[in-house]
C-alpha positions in Angstrom: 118.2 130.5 77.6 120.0 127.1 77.6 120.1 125.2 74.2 118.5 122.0 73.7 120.5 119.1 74.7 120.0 116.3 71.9 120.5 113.0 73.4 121.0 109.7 71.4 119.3 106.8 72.9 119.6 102.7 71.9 116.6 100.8 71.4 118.3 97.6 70.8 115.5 96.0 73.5 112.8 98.0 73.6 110.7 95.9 70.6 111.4 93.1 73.0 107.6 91.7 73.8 108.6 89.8 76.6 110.4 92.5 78.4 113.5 93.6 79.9 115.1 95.1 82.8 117.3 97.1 80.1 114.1 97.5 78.1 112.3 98.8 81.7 116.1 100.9 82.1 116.1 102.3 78.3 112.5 103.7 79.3 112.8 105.2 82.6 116.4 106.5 80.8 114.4 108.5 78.0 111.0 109.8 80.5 114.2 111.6 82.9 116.0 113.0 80.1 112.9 114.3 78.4 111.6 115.8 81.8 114.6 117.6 81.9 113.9 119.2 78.5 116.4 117.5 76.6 115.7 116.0 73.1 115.4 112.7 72.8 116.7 110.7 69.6 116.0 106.6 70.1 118.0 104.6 67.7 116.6 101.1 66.4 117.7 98.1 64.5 114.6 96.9 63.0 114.5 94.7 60.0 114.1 97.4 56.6 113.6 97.7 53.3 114.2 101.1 51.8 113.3 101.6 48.2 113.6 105.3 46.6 110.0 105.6 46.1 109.4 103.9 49.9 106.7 106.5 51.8 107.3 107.6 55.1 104.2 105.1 56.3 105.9 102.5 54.4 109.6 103.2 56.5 107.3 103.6 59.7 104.9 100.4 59.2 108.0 98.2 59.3 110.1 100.0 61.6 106.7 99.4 64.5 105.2 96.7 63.3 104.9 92.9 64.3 107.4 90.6 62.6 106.3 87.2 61.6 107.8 84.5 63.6 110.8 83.0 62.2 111.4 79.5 61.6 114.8 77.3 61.6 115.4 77.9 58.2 114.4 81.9 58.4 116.8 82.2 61.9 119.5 80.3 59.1 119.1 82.5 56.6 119.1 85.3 58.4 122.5 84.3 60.1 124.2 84.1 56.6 123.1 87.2 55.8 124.5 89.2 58.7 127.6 86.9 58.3 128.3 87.8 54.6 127.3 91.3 55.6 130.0 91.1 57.8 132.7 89.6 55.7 131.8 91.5 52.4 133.7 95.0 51.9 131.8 97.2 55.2 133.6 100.3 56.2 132.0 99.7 59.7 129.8 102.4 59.6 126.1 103.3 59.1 123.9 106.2 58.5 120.4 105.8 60.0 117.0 107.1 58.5 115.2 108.8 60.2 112.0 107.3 61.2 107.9 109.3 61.5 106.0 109.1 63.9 103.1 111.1 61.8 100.0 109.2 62.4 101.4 106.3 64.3 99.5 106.0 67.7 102.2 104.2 69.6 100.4 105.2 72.9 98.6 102.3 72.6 101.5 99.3 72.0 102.4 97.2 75.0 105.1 97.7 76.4 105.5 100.9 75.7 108.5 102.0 73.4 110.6 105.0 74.8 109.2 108.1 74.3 111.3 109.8 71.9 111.2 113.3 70.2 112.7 111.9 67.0 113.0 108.3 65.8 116.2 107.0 63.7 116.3 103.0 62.3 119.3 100.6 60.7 118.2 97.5 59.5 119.1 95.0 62.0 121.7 96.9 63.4 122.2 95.4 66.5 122.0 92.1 64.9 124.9 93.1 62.5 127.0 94.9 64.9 127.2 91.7 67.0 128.6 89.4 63.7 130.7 92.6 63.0 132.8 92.4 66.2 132.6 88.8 66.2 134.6 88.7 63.0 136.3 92.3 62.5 136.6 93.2 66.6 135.9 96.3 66.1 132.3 98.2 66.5 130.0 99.7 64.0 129.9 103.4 63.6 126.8 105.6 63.9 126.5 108.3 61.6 123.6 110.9 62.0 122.6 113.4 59.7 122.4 115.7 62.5 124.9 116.2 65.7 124.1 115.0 69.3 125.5 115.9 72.3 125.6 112.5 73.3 125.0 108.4 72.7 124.1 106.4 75.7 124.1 102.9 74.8 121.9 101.3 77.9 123.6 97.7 77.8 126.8 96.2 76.2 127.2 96.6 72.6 129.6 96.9 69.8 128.2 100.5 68.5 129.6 103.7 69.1 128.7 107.3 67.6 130.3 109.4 65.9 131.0 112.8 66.9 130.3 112.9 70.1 130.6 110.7 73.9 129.6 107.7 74.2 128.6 106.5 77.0 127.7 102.8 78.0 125.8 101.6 80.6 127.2 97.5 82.2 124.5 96.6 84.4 126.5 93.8 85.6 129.3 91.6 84.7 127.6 88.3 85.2 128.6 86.5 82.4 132.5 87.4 83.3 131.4 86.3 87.1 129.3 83.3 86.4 130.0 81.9 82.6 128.2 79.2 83.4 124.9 81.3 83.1 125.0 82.3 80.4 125.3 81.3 76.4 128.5 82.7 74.6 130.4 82.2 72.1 134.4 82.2 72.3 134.9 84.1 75.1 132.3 87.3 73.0 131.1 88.9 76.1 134.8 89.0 77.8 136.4 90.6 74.8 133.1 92.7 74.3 133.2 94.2 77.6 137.1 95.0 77.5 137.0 96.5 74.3 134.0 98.9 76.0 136.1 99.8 78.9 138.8 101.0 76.5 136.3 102.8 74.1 133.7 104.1 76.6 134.0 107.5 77.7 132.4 106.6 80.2 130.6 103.5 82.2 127.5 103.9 84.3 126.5 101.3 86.0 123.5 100.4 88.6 125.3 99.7 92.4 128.1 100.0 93.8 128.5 96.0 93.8 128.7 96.0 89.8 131.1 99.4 90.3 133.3 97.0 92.5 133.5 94.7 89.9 134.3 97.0 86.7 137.2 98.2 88.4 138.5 94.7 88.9 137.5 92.5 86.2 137.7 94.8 83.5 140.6 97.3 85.0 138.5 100.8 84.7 139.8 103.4 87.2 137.1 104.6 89.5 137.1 107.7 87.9 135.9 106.2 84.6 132.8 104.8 86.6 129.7 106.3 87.6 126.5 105.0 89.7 123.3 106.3 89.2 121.2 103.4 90.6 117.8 103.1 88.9 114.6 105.2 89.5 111.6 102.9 90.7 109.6 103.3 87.0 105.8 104.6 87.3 103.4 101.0 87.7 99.8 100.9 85.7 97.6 102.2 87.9 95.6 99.5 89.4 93.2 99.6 92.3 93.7 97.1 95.3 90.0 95.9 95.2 90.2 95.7 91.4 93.4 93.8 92.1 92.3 91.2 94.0 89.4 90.5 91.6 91.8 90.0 88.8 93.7 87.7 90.6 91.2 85.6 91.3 89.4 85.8 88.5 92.1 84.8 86.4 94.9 83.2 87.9 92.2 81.6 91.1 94.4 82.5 93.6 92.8 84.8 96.5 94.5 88.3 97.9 97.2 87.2 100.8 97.0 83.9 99.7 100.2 83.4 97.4 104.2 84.4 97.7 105.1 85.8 94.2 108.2 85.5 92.1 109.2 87.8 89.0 112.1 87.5 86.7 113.1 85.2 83.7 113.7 81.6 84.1 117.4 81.5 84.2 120.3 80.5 86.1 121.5 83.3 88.0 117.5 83.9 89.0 118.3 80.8 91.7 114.6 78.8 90.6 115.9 75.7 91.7 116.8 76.7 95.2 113.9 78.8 96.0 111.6 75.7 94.8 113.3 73.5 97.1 113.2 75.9 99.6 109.9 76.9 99.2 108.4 72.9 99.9 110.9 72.6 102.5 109.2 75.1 104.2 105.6 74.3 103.4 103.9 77.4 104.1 100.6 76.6 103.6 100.4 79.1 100.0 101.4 78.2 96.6 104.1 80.5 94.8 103.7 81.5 91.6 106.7 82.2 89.4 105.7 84.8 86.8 108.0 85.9 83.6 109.2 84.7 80.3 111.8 81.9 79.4 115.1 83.3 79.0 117.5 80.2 78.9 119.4 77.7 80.3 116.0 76.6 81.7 115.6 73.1 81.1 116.2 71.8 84.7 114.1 74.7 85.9 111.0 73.3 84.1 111.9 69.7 84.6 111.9 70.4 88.4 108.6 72.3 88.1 106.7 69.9 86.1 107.9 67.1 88.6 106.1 69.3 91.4 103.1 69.7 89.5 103.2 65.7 88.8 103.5 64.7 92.5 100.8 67.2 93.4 98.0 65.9 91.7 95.5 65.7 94.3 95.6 68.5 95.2 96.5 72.3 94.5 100.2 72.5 93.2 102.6 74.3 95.5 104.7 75.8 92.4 103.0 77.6 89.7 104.5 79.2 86.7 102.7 81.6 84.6 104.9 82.8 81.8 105.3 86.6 80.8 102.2 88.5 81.8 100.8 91.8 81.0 102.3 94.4 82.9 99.4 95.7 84.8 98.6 92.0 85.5 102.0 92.3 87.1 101.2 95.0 89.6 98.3 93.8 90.3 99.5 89.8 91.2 102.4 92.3 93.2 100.2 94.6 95.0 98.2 91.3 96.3 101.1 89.1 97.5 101.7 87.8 100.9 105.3 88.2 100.0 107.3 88.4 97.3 110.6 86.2 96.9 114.1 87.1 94.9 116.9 85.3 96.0 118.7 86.0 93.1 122.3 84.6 93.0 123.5 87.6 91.6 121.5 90.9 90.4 123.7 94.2 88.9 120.4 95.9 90.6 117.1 94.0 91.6 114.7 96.3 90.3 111.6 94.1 91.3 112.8 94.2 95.2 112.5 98.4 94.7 109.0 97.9 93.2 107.6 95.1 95.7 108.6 97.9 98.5 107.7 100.8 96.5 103.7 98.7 96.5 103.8 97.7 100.2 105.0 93.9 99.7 107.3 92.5 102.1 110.4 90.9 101.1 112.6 88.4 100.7 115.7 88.6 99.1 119.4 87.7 98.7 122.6 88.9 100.9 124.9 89.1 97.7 125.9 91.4 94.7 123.5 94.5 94.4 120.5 92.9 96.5 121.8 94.1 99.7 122.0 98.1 98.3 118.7 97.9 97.1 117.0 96.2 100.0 118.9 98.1 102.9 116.9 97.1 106.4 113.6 96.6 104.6 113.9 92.9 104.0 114.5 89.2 104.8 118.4 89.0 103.6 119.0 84.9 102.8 122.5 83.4 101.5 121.0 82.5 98.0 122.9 79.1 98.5 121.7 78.2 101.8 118.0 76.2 101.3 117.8 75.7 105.0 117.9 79.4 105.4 116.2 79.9 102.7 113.4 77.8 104.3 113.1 79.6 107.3 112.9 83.1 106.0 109.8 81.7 103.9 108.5 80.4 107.0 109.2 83.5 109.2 107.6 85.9 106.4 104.4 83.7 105.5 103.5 83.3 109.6 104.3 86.6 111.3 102.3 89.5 110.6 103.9 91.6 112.5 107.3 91.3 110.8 105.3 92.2 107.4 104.0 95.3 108.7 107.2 96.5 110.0 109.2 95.4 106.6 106.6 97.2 104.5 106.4 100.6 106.5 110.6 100.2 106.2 110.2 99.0 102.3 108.2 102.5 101.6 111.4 104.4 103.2 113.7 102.2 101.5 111.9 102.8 98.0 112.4 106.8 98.3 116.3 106.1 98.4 115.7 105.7 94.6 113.5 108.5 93.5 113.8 110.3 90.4 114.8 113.5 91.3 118.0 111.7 93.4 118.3 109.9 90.2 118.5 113.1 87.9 121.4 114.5 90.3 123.6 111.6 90.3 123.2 111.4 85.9 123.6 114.8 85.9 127.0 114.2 87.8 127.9 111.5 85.6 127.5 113.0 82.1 129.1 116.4 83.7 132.3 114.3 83.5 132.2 113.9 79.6 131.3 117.8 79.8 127.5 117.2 79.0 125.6 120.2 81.0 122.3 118.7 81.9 119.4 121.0 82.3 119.1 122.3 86.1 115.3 122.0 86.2 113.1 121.0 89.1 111.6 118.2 89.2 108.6 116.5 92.1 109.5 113.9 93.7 107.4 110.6 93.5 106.2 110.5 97.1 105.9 106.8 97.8 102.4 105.6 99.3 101.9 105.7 102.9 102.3 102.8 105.4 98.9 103.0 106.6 97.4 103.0 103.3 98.8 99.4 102.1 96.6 96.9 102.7 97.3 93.9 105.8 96.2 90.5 104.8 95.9 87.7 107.5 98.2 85.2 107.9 
């Protein structure tokens, strides 16, 4: 009988209430592992106080409960410490505590946390690690009291383990590509992500378009670099009647009535464009922009609340609604005419799989992952172009008949990605840092038939 593989996890996003796609990645990560028998060990950075007499319900109650909000002098304070922390006598590494779960029910938190066989915490590590490189360039060592077979750290960050692989995952390499997206500090993420590609044992990344640009940005040899795409993660199972009742109950918008957008507001996203775009083409629906604030946003909500200000009599083309629940998501998804993503750059695109994984036609870019992940099931638009931009809007709110052929091709397209392809391709890439995977069956996630997605009228 095969030994237990113990696998050591990050969970540097995973507390993150807005969500992310690592947090979505770090969770669909952990449920393939664990199906596959292996142990799962999740690693968190959460603000701690140990004391010697400290219970194990007093380690746990802080490790998964709520912080308080910070204010400017809390965020300032906190920055001096980790800077200090960084300057003062540190060896670089730290031991984590292991963490119960013992009568914790964290079934019931939204979103869910990885589901994890054992649970390990250092206070703010992630935090610290980031001042640590900033100011030593080198990474923070992780020390466990017992030995894994291997860390896989889900986005770019300066922590490695000791003892074993490590193994990061670069989803993309958009703040090398686009700087101007993004918020950094001296050139960080540049000298972040070319001390990983000499460090990793590895890189996994998402699509061969972010594999293409490893290998030239940051000089990896194609051997050092594995794709495993992304599994389409499991969606809160919501009814299409019960759908369109929420929909309209709480956001007043009707079934088929509505494009829908998903994603932070941030550059690389392409807000501006697809808003322009979008009243350009005039198609007779509103679309609603759904997810939290990431930054860089400013223009983005000055151009919406200009919208909003010229539509006052009457309904508003462009609607944002913030970060919403997750099965509020699905069911604002499932009930779209279409939904739009003409990201300027994704390392993936996640939300195109799960649009054609629920039956919802498409429209998306012709650049960086977009095209992978979309194949023929989809409206490709130059993310640039508003024009064409414009008419793809047009040609997917008006013909029916193209939306019933892109969503029979979408539910294709979404099987590319299931997990049991998924399991295969990571088994193949931790083989190469001689981790043996489990071989264990596993069923495949059949995706819903054509004929049983629901047609709305044009």
């Amino acid at each position: 009988m095969q030994r237990q593989i113990s696998i050591l996890i990050d969970g540097a996003q995973s507390f993150n209430k807005e969500g992310t796609g690592i947090a979505s990645y770090t969770r669909s990560l952990a449920s393939t592992l664990g199906s596959l028998g292996c142990k799962i060990e999740v690693l968190y950075g959460r603000p701690m106080v140990v004391k010697k007499n400290s219970t194990a319900l007093e380690l746990s109650s802080q490790v998964f409960g709520e912080l308080p909000k910070q204010g400017r002098v809390d965020k300032l304070l906190n920055a001096v410490s980790l800077a200090v922390h960084a300057y003062a006598p540190f060896r670089g590494s730290v031991r984590p505590i292991e963490i119960s779960q013992a009568g914790v029910d964290l079934a019931t938190r939204e979103p869910p946390l990885p589901k994890a066989d054992v649970i390990w915490n250092a206070s703010r590590l992630y935090d610290r690690a980031g001042y640590f490189f900033q100011i030593k360039r080198r990474f923070i060592e992780v020390r466990l009291d017992s030995p894994v077979a291997l860390a896989h750290w889900t986005g770019p960050m300066a922590v490695k383990a000791k003892g074993c692989p490590n193994v990061y995952t670069l989803h993309d390499l958009v703040p090398l590509q686009f700087p101007h997206f993004v918020v950094d500090r001296a050139g960080r993420s540049a000298l972040l992500h070319a001390v990983i590609a000499r460090e990793a044992d590895l890189v996994i990344t998402v699509s061969e378009a972010s594999k293409q640009a490893i290998i030239e940005l940051l000089g990896l040899p194609p051997e050092r670099v594995c794709v495993t795409y992304q599994p389409t993660p499991p969606l809160p199972n919501v009814s299409r009647e019960d759908s369109a009742r929420l929909v309209q109950s709480v956001y007043g918008v009707k079934a088929g009535k509505y494009a829908l957008f998903l994603g932070a507001v941030e550059p690389k996203k392409n807000l501006k464009r697809l808003i322009e775009a979008f009243l350009l083409a005039n198609p007779g629906i509103p679309l609603l922009i759904a997810g939290p604030l990431g930054w860089l946003y400013t223009d983005i909500l000055e151009l919406m609340a200009t919208v909003e200000r010229n539509s006052e009599q009457q309904d508003t083309p462009v609607r944002r609604l913030g970060y919403l629940p997750r099965r509020h998501v699905t069911a604002l998804l499932q009930c779209a005419r279409f939904f739009a993503f003409p990201s300027i750059w994704e390392g993936f695109g996640l939300p195109v799989l799960e649009a054609m994984q629920m039956g919802v036609p498409v429209l998306t870019s012709n650049t960086g992952s977009l095209p992978e992940v979309a194949g023929d099931a989809a409206v490709l638009v130059d993310p640039l172009d508003i024009e064409a931009m414009s008419r793809g809007i047009q040609v997917l709110a008006g013909d029916e008949d193209l939306r019933r052929d892109l969503i029979a091709r979408g539910y294709l397209q979404a099987q590319k990605f299931g997990r049991d392809i998924y399991i295969e391709r990571l088994r193949e890439a931790y083989a190469r840092v001689g981790v043996e995977l489990p071989k264990q069956v596993v069923c495949r996630q059949d995706a819903p038939r054509a004929q049983d997605s629901l047609q709305f009228p044009a």
